[in-house]
C-alpha positions in Angstrom: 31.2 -7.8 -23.4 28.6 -7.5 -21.2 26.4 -10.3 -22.1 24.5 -8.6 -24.5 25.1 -11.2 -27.2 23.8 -13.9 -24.6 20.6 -12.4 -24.4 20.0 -11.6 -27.8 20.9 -15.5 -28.8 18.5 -16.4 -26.5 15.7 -13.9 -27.5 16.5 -15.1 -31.0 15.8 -18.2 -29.8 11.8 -17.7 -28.8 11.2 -15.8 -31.4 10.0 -18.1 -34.6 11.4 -15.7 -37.2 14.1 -14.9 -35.1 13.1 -11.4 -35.0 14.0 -9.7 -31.5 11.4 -8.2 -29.2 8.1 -6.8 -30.5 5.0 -6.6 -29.9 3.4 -9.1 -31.8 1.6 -6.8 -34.3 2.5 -4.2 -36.8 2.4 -0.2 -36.1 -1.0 1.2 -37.0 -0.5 3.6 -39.5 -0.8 7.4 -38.2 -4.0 8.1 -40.6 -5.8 5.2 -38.9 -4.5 6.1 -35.4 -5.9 9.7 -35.8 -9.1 8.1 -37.0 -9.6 5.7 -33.9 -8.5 8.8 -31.6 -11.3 11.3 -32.9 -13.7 8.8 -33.2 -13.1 7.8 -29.5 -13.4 11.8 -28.4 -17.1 13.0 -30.2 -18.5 17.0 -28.9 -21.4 16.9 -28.5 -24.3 17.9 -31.3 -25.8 21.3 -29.4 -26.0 22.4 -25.9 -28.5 19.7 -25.2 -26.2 16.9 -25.7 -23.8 19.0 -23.6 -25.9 19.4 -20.6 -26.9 15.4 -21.0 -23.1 14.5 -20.7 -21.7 17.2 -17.9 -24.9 15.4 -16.0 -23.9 12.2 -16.8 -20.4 13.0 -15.4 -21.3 14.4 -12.8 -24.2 11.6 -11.2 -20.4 9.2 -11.9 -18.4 11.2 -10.2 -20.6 11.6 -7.2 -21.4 7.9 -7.2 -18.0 7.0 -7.2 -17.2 9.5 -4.4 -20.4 8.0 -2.2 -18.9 4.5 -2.8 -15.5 5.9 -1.3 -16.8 7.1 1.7 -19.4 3.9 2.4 -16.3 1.7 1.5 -13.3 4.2 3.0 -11.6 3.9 0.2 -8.7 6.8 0.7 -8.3 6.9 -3.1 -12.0 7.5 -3.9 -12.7 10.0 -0.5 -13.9 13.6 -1.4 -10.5 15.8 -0.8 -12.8 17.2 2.5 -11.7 13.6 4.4 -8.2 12.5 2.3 -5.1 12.3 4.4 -3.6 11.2 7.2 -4.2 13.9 9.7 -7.8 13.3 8.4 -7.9 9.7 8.9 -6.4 10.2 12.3 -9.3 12.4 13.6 -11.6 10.3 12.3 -10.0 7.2 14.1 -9.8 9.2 17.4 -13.3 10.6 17.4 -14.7 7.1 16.2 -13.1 5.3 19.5 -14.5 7.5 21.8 -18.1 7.8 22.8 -19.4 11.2 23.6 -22.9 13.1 24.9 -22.4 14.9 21.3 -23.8 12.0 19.1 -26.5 11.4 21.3 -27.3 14.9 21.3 -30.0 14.2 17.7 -31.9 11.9 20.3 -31.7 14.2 23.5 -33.1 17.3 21.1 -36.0 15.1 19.9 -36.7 14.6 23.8 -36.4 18.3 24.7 -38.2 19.5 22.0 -40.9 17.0 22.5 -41.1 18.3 26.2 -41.8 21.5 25.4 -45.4 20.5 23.7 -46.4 19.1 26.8 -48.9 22.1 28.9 -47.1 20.8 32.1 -44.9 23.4 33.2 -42.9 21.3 35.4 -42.2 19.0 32.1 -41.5 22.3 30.1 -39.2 23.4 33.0 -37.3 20.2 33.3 -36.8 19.8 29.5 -35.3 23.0 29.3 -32.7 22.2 32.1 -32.0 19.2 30.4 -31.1 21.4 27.5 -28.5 23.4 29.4 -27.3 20.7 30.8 -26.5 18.7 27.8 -24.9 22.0 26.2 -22.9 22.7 29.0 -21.5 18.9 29.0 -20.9 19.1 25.0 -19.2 22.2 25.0 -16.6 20.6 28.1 -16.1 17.1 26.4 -15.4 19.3 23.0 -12.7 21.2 24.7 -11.2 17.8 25.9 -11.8 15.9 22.8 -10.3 18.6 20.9 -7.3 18.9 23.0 -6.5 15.2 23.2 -6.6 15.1 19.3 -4.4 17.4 18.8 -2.1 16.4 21.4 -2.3 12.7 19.5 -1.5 14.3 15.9 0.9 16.3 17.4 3.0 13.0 18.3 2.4 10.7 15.6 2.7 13.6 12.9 4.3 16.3 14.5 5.1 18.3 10.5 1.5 17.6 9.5 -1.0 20.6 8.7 -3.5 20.8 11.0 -5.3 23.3 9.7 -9.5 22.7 9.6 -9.1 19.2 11.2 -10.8 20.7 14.4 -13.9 22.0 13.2 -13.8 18.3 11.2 -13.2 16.6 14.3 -16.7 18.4 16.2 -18.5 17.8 13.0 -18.2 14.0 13.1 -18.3 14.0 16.7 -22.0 15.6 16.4 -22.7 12.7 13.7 -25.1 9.7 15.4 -22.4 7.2 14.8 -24.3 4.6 12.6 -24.4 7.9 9.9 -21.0 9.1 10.0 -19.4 9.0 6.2 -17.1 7.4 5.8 -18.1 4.6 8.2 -16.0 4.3 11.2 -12.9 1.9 11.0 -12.4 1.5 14.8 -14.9 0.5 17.6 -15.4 2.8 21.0 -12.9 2.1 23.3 -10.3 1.1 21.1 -6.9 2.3 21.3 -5.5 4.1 18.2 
């Protein structure tokens, strides 16, 4: 009727002993399937053997997680950088250059100039300082606004929650270090 004997004819047809289907080996027995599944799953001996494997585990599950975020692979990220609202920020902070990532340099510089007896050296390193901070905390506040006018308008039901201090976080990052490595070059448009 509704060509059921069609297909059965021609299954009967590839199959040499014109049985239908299958899957070309007989069902294990349910003794020798129980024996295969608790030999595959062994506790351990003592508390040893325990703490060997939870290490074990655990050095896997960090390496896999450190090859998601050198690769970017979303399905291997630590839940800390998964999702789009995520993956957004980290496009938008990655195609802009700020004083923030330079700021690990700048430090080194103004830290350095306070060794030095000269006062006028000492004097001008601290300026620096303020300086820097004062630029920082401005591009911040327009960094921060800009990104979250952006996810605003490309995923206006997303939660939002967290991606800020995220955002400041890479943005402090020198950008040759930032985990997971940065998809987009500066200046280009996301």
């Amino acid at each position: 009727m509704f060509r059921r004997r069609a297909q059965r004819e021609s299954a009967d047809a590839d199959q040499p002993d014109g049985k239908v289907g299958g899957k070309g080996r007989p069902t294990p027995k349910r003794r020798d399937a129980e024996r295969t599944r608790r030999q595959a799953v062994r506790p351990p001996r003592d508390r040893r053997e325990a703490a060997k494997l939870a290490r074990q585990r655990a050095r896997e599950d960090r390496l896999r997680a450190r090859q998601g975020l050198t690769t970017g692979d979303e399905r291997r990220l630590p839940p800390r950088d998964q999702g789009p609202v995520r993956k957004l920020a980290r496009d938008y902070i990655d195609a802009r250059r700020t004083i923030s990532e330079f700021f690990l340099p700048i430090a080194i510089l103004i830290f350095v100039s306070g060794l030095v007896p000269v006062t006028a050296i000492v004097i001008a390193g601290q300026l620096l300082f303020i300086i820097v901070m004062v630029l920082m905390v401005t591009d911040m506040l327009i960094v921060v606004r800009g990104l979250k006018r952006t996810i605003r308008q490309r995923l206006p039901n997303a939660e939002t929650r967290g991606v800020t201090f995220y955002a400041i976080m890479r943005a402090l990052q020198i950008r040759r270090l930032r985990l997971p490595s940065p998809r987009v070059k500066p200046g280009a448009t996301i």
